[in-house]
C-alpha positions in Angstrom: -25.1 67.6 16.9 -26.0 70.2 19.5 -23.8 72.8 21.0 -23.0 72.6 24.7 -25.4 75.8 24.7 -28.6 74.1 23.5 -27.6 71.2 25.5 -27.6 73.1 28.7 -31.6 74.6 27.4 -32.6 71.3 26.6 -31.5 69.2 29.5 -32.1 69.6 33.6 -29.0 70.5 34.9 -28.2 67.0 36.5 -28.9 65.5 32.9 -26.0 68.2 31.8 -23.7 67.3 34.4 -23.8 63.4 34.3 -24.0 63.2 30.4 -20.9 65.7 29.9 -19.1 66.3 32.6 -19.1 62.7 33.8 -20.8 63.5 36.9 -22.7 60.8 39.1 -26.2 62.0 40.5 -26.4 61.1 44.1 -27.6 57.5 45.3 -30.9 56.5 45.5 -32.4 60.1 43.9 -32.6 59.1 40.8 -36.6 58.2 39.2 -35.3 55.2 37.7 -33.4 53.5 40.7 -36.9 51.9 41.8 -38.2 51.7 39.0 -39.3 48.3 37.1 -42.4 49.0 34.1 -41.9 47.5 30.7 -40.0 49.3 28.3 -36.7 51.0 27.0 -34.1 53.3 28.4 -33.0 55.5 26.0 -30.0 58.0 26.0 -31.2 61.1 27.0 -28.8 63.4 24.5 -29.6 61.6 21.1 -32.7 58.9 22.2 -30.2 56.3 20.8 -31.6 52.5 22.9 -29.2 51.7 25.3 -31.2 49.2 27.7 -34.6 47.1 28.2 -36.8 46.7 30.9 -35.8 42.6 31.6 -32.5 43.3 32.2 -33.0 45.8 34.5 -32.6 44.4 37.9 -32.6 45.4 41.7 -29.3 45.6 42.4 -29.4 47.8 45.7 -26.5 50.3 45.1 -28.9 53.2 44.8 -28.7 53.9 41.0 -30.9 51.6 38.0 -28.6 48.4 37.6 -28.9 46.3 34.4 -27.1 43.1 33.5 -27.3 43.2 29.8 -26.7 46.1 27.4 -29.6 46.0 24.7 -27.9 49.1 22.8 -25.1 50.8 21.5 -22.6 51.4 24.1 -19.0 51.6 24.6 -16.6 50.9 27.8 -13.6 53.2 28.2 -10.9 53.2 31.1 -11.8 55.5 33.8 -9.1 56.3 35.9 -10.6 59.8 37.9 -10.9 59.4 42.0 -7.7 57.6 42.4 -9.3 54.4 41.2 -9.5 52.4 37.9 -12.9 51.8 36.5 -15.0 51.2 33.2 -17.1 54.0 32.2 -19.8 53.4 29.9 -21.1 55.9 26.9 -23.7 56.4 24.5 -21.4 55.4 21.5 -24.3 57.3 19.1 -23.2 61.0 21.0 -20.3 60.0 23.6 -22.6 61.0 26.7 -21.3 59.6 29.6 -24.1 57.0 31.1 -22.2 55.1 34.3 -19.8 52.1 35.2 -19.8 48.4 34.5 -18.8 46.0 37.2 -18.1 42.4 37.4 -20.3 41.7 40.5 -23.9 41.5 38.3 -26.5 38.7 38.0 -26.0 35.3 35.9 -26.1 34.4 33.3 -23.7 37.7 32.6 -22.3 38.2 36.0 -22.4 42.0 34.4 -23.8 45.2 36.4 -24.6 48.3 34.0 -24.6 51.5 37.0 -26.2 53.8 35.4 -27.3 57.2 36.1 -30.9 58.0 35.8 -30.1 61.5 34.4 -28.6 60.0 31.5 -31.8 58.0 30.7 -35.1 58.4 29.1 -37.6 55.8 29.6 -39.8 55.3 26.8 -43.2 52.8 28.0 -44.1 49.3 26.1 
């Protein structure tokens, strides 16, 4: 496992912030918020597969929205800005990815919020 040190040299400083300090990058900035080509996203800390391309979907909140998991995440109680949510996380390295919300597509009726900072997009 990397130190927080080689962390911060390896990653941009938005991929630093979202994946361990929980930070959110702002809405619609992120490169993967628009974007639909085949493929995987990846976590961006260990490369662990956390999502596909067909169940990414354009959800319009300004950060990639999926409505199937396709990899190894957890959900844990968030509870920071005076409001209750679930957090999703890498469950390989424990780097924070985003929220799940029940206001997704069928046949889930699931949307993954994920940060594009904590994603790496690896092309069919």
């Amino acid at each position: 496992m990397e130190t927080a040190e080689e962390l911060k040299e390896r990653l941009t400083t938005m991929q630093y912030r979202v994946t361990q300090e929980s930070g959110t990058e702002p809405p619609f900035t992120g490169k993967y918020d628009k974007h639909f080509e085949e493929g995987n996203y990846n976590c961006i800390v260990c490369g662990t597969l956390l999502f596909k391309s067909e169940h990414k979907y354009e959800c319009g909140c300004g950060w990639p929205g999926f409505w199937d998991k396709d990899g190894d995440i957890k959900e844990i109680s968030d509870t920071s800005h005076g409001m209750t949510r679930t957090e999703v996380q890498c469950n390989n390295c424990n780097a924070h990815l985003g929220h799940v919300f029940n206001d997704g597509p069928e046949p889930t009726g699931i949307r993954y919020c994920i940060n594009s900072a904590s994603l790496d997009f690896k092309e069919k």
